[in-house]
N, C-alpha and C positions, 0 to 999 in steps of 0.2 A: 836188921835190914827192914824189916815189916815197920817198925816201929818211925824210920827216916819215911818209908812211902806213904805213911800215913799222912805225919806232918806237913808232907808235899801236898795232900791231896785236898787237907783243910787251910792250908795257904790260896792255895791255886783257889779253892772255890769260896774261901772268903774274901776273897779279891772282886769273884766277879759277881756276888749279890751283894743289896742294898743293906741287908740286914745281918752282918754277919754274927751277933752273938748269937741269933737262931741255928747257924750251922752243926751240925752233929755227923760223928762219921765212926761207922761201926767197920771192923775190919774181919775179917773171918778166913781161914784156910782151909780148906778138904783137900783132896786128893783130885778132885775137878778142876782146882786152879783159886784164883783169889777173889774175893769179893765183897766188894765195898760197899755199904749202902750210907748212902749220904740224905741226911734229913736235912727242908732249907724251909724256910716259911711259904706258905702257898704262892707270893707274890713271886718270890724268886725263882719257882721251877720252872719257866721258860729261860731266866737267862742262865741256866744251868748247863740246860737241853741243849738253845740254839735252833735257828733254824736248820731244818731240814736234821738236826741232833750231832749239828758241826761242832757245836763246845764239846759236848758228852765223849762224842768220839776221839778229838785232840785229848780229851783228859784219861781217854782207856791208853792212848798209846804213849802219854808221859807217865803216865804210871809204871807201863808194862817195860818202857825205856829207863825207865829211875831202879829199876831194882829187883822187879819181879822174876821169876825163875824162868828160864828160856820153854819155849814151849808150853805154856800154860796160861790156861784163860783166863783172861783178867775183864770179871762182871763187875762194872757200876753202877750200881740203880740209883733210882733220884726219889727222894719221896716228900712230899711236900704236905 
């Protein structure tokens, strides 16, 4: 299942930069919940973010809707 919301997560976000073979996405699990950290080239961390961090957010809750364990937090960081 980790392994489908990954793929999800570097579709969706290479979709929405300019550069997509810079995309990178580390996935990681604890006991806190799940967490993504997505590397994009410097250019593309605002259309990542979004304003006011409207993409970021739409992409924590199709993550969290794709597959993630109910009740657990699902951290996306963006690192450019």
């Amino acid at each position: 299942m980790a392994a489908d919301t990954v793929a999800l997560m570097d579709y969706l976000v290479r979709a929405l930069v300019d550069d997509p073979d810079a995309v990178e996405i580390v996935h990681t699990t604890s006991d806190a919940g799940e967490h993504f950290e997505v590397t994009v080239a410097a250019d593309d961390v605002g259309k990542v973010i979004g304003r006011s961090g409207r993409i970021i957010k739409a992409l924590r809750t199709v993550v969290r809707a794709a597959g993630c364990s109910e009740d657990r937090r699902v951290d996306v960081e963006v690192l450019g």
